[in-house]
N, C-alpha and C positions, 0 to 999 in steps of 0.2 A: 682889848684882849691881846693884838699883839703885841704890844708896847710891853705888856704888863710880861709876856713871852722873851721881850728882847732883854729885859731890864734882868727876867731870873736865868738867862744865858749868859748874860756880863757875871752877872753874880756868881753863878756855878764857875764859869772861867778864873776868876781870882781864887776862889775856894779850893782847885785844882791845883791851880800855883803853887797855893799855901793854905792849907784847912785852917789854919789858926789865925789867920788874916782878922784884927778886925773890926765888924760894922764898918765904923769909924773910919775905917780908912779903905774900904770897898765901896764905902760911897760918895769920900772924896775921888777918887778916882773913874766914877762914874756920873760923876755930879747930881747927885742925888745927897736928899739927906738920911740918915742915919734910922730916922723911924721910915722911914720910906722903905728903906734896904731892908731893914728888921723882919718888915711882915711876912715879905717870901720866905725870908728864910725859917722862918717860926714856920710855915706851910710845909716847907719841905722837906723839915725836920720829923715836922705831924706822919707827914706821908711816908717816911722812909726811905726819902733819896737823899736826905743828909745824916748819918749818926754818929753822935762824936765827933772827932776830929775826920770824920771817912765820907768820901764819897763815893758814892756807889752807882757802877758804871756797868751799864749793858750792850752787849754786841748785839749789834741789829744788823740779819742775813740779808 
């Protein structure tokens, strides 16, 4: 579980960088492959912390 927490922190980081970053080249960079990187992000897409090109960022008091 936390690996799986590390991997969509690398991920969200690049996508930060650059929304339009991709797969492909988020998971060279992570050494990971490309359906590996896919699935979170399909998850986090599902959930509403990625939409479009936007990530969406919350300030925590």
């Amino acid at each position: 579980m936390i690996y799986c927490w590390m991997l969509s922190t690398q991920i969200l980081d690049h996508l930060a960088e650059n929304a339009r970053k991709p797969i492909l080249e988020i998971a060279r960079n992570i050494v990971a492959s490309s359906a590996y990187v896919h699935q979170p992000v399909r998850k986090m897409e599902e959930v509403g912390i990625i939409s479009g090109s936007y990530i969406k960022t919350i300030k925590r008091s």
